[in-house]
C-alpha positions as a printed NumPy array, in Angstrom:
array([[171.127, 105.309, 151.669],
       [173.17 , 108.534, 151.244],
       [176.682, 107.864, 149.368],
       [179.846, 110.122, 148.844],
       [182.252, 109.183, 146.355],
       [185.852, 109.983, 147.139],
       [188.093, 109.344, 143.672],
       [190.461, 111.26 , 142.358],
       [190.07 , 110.436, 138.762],
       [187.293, 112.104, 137.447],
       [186.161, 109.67 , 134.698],
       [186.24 , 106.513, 137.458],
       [184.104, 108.683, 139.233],
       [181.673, 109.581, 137.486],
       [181.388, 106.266, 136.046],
       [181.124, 104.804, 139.696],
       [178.138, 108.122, 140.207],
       [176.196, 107.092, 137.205],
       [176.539, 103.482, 137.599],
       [175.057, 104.06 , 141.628],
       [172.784, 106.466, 140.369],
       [171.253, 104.029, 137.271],
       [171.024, 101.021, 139.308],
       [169.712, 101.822, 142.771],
       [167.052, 104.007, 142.902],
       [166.87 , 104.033, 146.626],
       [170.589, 105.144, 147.197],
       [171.417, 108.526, 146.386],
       [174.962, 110.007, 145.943],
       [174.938, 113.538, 148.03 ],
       [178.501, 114.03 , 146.746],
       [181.748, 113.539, 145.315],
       [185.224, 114.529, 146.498],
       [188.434, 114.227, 144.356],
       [191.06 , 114.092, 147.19 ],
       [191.08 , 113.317, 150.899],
       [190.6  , 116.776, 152.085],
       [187.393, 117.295, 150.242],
       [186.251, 113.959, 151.488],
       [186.596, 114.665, 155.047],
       [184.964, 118.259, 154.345],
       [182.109, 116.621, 152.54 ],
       [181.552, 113.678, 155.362],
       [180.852, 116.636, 158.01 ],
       [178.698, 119.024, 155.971],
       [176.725, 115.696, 154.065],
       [176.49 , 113.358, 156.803],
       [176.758, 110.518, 154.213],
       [175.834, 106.929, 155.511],
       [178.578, 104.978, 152.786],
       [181.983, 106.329, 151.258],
       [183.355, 104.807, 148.52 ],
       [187.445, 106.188, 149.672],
       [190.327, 105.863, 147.03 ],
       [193.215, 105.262, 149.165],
       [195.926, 106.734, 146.433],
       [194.701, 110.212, 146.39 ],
       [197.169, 113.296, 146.318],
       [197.425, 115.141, 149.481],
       [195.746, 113.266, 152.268],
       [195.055, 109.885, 151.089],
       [192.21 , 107.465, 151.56 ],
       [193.363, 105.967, 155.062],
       [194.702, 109.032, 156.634],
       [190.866, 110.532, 155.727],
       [188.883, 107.402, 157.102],
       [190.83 , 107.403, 160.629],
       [189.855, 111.603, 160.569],
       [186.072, 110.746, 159.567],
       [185.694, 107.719, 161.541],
       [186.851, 109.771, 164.583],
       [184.395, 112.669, 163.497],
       [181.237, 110.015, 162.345],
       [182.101, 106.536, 163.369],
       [178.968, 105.566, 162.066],
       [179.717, 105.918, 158.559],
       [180.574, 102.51 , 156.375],
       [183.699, 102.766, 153.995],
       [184.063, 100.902, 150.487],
       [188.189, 101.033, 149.558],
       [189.105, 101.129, 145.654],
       [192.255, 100.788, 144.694],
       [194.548,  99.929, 141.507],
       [196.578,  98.313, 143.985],
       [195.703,  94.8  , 146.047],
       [197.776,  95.528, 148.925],
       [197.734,  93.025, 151.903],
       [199.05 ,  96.132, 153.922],
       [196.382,  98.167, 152.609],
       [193.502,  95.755, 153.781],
       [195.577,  94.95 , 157.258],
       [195.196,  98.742, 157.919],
       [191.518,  99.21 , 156.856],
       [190.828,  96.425, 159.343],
       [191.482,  98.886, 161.826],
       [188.181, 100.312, 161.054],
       [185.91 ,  97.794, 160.769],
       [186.139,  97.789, 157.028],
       [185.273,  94.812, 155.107],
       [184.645,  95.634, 151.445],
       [187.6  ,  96.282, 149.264],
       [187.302,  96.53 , 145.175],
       [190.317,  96.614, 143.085],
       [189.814,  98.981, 139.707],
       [188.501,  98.85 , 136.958],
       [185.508,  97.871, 139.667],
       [183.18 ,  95.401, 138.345],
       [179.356,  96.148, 138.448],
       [178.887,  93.031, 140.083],
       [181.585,  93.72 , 143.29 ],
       [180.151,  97.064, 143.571],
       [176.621,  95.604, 143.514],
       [177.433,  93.153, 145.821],
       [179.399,  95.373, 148.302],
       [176.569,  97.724, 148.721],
       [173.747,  95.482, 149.06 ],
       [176.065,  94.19 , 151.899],
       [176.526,  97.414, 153.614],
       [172.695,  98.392, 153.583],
       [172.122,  94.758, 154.462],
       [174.697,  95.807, 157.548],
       [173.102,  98.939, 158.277],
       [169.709,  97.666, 158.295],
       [170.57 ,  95.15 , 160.99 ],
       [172.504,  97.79 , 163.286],
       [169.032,  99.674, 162.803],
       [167.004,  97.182, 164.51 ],
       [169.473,  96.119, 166.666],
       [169.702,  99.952, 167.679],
       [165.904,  99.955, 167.569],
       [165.368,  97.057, 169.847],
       [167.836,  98.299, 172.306],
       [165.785, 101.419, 172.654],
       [162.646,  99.823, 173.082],
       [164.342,  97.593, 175.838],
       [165.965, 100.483, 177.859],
       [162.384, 102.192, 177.999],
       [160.9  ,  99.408, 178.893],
       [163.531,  98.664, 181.664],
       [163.104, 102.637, 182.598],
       [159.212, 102.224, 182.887],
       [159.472,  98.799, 185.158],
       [161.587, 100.615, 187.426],
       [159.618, 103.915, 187.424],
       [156.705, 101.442, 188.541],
       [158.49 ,  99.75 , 190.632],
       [159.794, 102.858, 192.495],
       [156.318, 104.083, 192.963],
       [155.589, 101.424, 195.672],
       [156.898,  99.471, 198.94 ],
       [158.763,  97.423, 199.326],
       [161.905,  98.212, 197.009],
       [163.037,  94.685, 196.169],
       [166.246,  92.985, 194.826],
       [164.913,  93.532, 190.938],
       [165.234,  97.718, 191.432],
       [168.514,  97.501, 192.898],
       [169.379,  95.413, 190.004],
       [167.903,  98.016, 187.321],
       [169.269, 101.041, 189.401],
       [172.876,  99.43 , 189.257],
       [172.121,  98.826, 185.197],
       [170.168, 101.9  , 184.552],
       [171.732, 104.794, 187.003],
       [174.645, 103.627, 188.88 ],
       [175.796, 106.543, 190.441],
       [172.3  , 107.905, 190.99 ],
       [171.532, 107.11 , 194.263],
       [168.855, 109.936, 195.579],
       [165.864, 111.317, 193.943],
       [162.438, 112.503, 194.016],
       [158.927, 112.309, 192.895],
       [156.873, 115.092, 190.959],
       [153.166, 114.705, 190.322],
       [151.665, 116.731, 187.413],
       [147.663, 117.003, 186.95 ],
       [145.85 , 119.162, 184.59 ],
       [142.279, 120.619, 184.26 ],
       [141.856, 119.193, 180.891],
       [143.959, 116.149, 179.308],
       [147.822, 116.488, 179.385],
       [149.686, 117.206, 176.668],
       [152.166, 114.686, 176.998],
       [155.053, 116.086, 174.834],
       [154.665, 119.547, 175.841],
       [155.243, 118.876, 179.254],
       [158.22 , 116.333, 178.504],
       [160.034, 119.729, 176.262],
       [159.46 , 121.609, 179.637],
       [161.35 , 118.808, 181.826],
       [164.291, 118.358, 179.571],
       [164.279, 122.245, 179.167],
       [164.848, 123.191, 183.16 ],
       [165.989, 119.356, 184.524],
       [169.573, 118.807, 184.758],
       [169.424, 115.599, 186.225],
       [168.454, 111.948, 184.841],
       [164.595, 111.729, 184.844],
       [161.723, 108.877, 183.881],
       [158.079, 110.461, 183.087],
       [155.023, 107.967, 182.502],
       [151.011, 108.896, 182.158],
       [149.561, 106.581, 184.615],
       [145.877, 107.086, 184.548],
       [145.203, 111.168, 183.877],
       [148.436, 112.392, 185.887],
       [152.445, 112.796, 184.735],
       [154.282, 111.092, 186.717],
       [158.319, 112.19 , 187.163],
       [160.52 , 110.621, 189.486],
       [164.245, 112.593, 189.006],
       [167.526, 110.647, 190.168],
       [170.298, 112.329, 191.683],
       [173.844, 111.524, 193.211],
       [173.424, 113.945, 195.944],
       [169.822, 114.284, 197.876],
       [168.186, 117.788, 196.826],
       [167.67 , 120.381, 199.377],
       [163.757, 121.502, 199.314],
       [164.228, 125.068, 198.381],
       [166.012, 123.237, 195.206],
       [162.97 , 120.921, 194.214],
       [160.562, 123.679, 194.278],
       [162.796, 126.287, 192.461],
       [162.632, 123.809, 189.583],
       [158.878, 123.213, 190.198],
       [158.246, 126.908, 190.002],
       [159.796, 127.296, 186.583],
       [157.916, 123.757, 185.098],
       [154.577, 125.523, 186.677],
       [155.718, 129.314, 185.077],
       [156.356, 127.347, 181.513],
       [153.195, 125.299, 181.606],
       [150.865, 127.386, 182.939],
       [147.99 , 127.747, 185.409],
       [146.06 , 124.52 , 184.304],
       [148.745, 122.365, 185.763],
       [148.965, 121.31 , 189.131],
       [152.638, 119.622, 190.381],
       [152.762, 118.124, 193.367],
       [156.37 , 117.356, 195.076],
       [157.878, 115.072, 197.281],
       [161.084, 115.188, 199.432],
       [163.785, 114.346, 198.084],
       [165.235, 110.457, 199.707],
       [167.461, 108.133, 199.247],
       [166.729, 104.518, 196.575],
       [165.336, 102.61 , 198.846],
       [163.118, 105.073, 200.366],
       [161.668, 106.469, 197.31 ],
       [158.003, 105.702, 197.747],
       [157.906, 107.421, 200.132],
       [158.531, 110.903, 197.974],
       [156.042, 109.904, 195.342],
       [153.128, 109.124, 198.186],
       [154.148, 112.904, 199.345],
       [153.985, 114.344, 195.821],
       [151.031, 112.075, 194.859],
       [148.718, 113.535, 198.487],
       [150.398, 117.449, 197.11 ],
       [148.566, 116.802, 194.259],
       [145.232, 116.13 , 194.982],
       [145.851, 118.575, 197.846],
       [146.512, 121.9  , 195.347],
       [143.61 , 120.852, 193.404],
       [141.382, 120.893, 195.985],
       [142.52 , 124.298, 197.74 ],
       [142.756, 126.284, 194.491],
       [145.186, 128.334, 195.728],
       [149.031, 127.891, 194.678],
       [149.873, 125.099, 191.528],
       [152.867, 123.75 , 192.743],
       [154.239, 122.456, 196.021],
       [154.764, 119.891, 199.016],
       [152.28 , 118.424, 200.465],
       [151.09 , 120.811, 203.84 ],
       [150.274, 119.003, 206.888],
       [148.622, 122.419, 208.169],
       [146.348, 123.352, 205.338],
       [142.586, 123.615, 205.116],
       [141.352, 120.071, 205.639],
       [139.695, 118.238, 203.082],
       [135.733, 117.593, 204.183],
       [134.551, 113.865, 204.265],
       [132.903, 114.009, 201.188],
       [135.694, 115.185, 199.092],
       [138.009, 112.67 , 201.011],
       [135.388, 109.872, 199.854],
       [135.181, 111.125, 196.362],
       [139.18 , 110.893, 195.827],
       [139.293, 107.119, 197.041],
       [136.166, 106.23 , 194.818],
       [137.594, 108.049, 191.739],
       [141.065, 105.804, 192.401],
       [138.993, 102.676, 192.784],
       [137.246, 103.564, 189.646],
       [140.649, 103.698, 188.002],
       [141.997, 100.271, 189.314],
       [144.68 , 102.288, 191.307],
       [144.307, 100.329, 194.673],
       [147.449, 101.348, 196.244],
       [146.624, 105.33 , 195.573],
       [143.454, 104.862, 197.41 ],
       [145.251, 103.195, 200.073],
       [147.835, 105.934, 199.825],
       [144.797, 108.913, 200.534],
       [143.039, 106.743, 203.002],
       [145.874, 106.633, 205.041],
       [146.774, 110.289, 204.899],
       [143.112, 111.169, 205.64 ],
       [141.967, 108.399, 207.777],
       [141.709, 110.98 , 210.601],
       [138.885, 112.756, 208.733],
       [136.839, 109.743, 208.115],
       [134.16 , 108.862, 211.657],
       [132.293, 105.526, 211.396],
       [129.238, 107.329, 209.848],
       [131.88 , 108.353, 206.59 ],
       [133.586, 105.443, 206.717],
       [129.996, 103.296, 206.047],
       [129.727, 105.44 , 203.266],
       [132.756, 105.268, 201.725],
       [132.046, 101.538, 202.066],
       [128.79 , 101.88 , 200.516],
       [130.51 , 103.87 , 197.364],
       [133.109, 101.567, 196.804],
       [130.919,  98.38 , 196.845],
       [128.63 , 100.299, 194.404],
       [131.422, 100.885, 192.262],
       [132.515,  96.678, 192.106],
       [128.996,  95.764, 191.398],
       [128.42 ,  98.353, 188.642],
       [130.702,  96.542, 187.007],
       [129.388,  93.139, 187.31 ],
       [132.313,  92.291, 189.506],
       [132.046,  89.978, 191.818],
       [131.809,  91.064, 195.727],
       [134.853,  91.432, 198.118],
       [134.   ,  89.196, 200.933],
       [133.609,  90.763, 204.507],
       [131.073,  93.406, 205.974],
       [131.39 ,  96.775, 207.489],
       [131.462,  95.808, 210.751],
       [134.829,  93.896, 209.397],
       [137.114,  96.779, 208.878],
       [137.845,  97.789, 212.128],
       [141.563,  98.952, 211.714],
       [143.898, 100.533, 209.185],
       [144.875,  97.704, 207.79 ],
       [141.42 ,  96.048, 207.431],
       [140.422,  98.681, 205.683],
       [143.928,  99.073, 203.506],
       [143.393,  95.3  , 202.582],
       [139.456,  95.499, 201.542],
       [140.495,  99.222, 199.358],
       [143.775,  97.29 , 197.972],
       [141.612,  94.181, 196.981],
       [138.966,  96.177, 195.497],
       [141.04 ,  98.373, 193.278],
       [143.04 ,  95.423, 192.268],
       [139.824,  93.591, 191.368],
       [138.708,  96.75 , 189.082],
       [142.352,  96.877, 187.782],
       [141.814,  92.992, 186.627],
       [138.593,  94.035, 185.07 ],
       [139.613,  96.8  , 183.055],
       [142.924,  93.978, 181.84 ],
       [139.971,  91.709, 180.967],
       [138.259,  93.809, 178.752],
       [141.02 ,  95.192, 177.056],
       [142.508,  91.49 , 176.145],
       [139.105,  90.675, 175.027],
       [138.967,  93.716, 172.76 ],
       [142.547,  92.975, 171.091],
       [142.463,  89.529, 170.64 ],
       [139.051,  89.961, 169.122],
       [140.17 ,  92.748, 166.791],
       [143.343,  90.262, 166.272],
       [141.083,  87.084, 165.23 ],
       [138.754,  89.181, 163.084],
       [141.833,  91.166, 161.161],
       [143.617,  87.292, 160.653],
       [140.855,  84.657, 160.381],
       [141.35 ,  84.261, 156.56 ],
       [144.961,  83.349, 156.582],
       [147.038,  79.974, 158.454],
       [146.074,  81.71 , 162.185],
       [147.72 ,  79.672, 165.373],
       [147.397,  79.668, 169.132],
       [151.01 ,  80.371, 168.968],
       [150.85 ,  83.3  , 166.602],
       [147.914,  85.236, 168.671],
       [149.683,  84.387, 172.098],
       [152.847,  85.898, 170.636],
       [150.803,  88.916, 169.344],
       [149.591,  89.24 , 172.677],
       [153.005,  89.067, 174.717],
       [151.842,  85.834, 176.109],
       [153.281,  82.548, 176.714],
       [150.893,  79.611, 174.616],
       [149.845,  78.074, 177.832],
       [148.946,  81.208, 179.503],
       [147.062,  82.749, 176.797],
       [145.083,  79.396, 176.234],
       [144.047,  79.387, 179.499],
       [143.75 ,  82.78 , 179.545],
       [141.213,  83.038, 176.303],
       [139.164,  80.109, 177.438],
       [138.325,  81.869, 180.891],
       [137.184,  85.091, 179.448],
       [135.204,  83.539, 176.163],
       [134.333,  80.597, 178.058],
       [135.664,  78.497, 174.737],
       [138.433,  77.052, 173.289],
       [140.821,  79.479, 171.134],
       [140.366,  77.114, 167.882],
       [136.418,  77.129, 168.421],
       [136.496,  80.815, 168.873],
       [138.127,  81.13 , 165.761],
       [136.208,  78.534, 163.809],
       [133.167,  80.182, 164.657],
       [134.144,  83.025, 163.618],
       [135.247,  81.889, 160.141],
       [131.671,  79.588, 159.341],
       [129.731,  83.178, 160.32 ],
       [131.822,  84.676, 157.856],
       [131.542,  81.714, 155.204],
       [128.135,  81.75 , 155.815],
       [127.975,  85.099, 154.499],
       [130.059,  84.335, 151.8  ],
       [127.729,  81.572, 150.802],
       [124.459,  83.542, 150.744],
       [126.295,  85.607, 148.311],
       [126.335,  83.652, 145.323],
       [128.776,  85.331, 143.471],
       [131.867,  83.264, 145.089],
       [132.83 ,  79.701, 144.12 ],
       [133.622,  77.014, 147.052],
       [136.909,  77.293, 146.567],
       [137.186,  81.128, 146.66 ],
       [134.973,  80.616, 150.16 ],
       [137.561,  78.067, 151.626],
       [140.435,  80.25 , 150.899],
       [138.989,  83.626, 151.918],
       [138.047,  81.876, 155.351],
       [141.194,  80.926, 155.967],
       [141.057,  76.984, 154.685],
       [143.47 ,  75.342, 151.965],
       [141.911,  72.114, 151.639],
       [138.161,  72.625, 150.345],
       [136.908,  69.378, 151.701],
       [138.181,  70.46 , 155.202],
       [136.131,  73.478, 154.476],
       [133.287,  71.714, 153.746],
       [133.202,  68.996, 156.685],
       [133.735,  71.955, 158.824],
       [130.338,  73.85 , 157.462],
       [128.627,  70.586, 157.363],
       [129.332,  70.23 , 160.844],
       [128.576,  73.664, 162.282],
       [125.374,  73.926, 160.056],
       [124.453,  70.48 , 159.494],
       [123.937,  71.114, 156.106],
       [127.188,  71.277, 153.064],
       [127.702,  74.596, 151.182],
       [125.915,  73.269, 148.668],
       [123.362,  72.389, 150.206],
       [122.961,  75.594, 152.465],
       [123.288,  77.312, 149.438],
       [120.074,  75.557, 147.451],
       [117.805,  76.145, 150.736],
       [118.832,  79.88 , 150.821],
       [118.235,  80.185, 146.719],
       [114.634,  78.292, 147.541],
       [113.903,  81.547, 149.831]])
């Protein structure tokens, strides 16, 4: 915590600097000002987080300096000292929010006391300010999703209105790269040439950018800006565009800039653009490759998305072996089949439902594994101390219910017996190494009682520490 001192006297303060200074070695006093002047220089070049303010100081006094630096920095906390207790004095301080007032000769133990309640202040406007952050991204990534896709529902309006309400136009960009984007490089290029409210999010190996506007953007606009992204980032990036349309139609720009993308990478030939209804068509095989690779990913609706935008290119023969790929794909992962044969999907929405289904059941897979990998991680970083159902469901984001159900579908047992087992394999180790007493055991595995511990052993090894112990010292 950075503190200025503001006293004209210069024995009170220095007394107040060393007393600060010998006392709390995690504050630090960045300066000290002997009139009101110098205090409201030293707030501006010192950016001090506390300011112990005199108000009787010659010149400007203590007041008329904290209404000039709390217009400057209202962040900045104030501690008043004065020889005076002055109801008038504390009635105008109130103005400012300020609570703390110690009459001199301070006492160590009001000066204590009012600065462990500032930082005590300042740390909860931190988290506060901190958890308001994290909610607004959150809130700004939920609506980039939800823009993404039909239909645009009552929930975006609601986070538009909360988010951006006078933004109502904007457009999609999609960036790919030849080798792994370089997230904050590319994020430095879009503040650096967008003028305009944006949300960016890596979903899967691409950038996506969707860029709100109160007017819609004329095309010649959108790929001006493009251009210069492109010219700062170089050849390696592709950046595919989309019209530019109103809230509600919004999809509709990012399936356009989503197609442009795949479409640049394909022809090699310019790195930014729209998508071109007129260009070289892709072949079959390239076509089939794109909705496998999206499968692969879990990203149903994108392979939807190029199916329908290339359906034209597909005849029955293709279309069998696009079938073929896909239901390759589900059982390499030992997922089970999507109902329905070949001779099934007939139209485009036959065929949008089976691709939808089929990435969605990848996209559960991939969720699957990566619960099972961090509640695993979870129970084997936590198994020695008082672990609950309700702390690993909160750990996980997950209501107790849900994640009970939840666990016992993908490990086939309960959450308790999952973690008991996992503590007796550990005490079991702990026993074969002699070196440990019973009780050390039970605590280490995460038991208080010791005679839980051991009824616990007994039962999953029908045999007591003790016992297990003398059979492994026979071997």
């Amino acid at each position: 915590m950075r503190i200025l001192v503001a006293e004209d006297e210069l024995l009170e303060r220095k007394a107040f600097i060393k007393f600060i200074r010998d006392t709390f070695s995690d504050m630090e006093v960045v300066g000290e000002a002997a009139n009101g002047r110098m205090a409201i220089e030293l707030a501006e070049s010192m950016n001090p987080d506390v300011i112990f303010m005199d108000i009787k100081m010659p010149g400007i006094n203590g007041l008329e300096a904290i209404e000039k630096i709390n217009a400057m920095n209202p962040t900045i906390k104030f501690i008043l000292v004065s020889a005076y207790d002055s109801f008038d004095y504390a009635k105008q301080a109130m103005r400012f929010g300020i609570k703390d007032y110690i009459l001199k000769p301070g006492k160590k133990e009001e000066i204590v006391k009012a600065l462990l309640r500032v930082r005590k202040e300042m740390e909860q406007e931190s988290t506060l300010k901190k958890e308001k952050i994290q909610t607004e991204k959150l809130m700004k990534e939920r609506f980039l999703a939800k823009l993404m896709h039909l239909p645009i529902d009552e929930e975006v309006k609601e986070l538009q209105e909360r988010l951006y309400p006078s933004m109502k136009n904007g457009c999609f960009f999609v960036l790919h790269g030849d080798s792994e984007i370089q997230t904050e490089r590319i994020e430095k290029s879009l503040y650096q040439y967008i003028d305009f409210p944006f949300i960016m999010s890596t979903v899967d190996d691409r950038m996506v950018v969707v860029i709100l506007t109160e007017e819609a953007l004329e095309k010649a606009d959108i790929l001006k800006l493009a251009r210069k992204i492109h010219v700062d980032l170089g050849e390696q990036i592709y950046i595919g565009v989309g019209t530019s349309y109103p809230i509600e139609n919004l999809p509709k720009s990012y399936q356009e800039a989503y197609s442009a993308c795949h479409q640049l990478k394909i022809d090699q030939g310019s790195n930014y653009g729209f998508l071109q209804k007129g260009k070289r068509d892709q072949t079959a095989e390239e076509i089939i490759a794109m909705i496998s690779d999206e499968i692969e990913k879990g990203n149903g609706d994108q392979a939807v998305t190029i199916f329908k935008d290339y359906q034209h290119m597909l005849p029955v023969s293709e279309r069998e072996n696009l079938y073929i790929k896909v239901k390759h794909i589900i059982g390499t992962l030992n997922i089970s089949q999507v109902k329905g044969s070949i001779s099934s999907l007939k139209t485009e929405h036959d065929w949008s439902s089976f691709l939808q289904i089929c990435g969605l059941k990848v996209e559960e897979y991939y969720q699957s594994k990566q619960f099972k990998v961090q509640i695993t991680t979870y129970i084997h970083d936590h198994f020695h101390e008082n672990l609950s159902l309700e702390e690993a469901a909160a750990h996980m984001e997950l209501s107790p219910n849900y994640f009970s159900n939840v666990f016992k579908q993908e490990f086939g047992e309960t959450f308790i017996d999952y973690v008991t087992k996992v503590r007796m394999q550990k005490a079991k180790e702990l026993v074969e190494n002699s070196s440990y007493s019973l009780k050390e055991i039970s605590y280490m595995t995460g038991y208080k009682d010791p005679n839980y511990f051991s009824r616990v052993f007994k039962k999953h090894f029908h045999l007591s520490p003790k016992q297990f112990k003398k059979v492994i010292v026979k071997k």
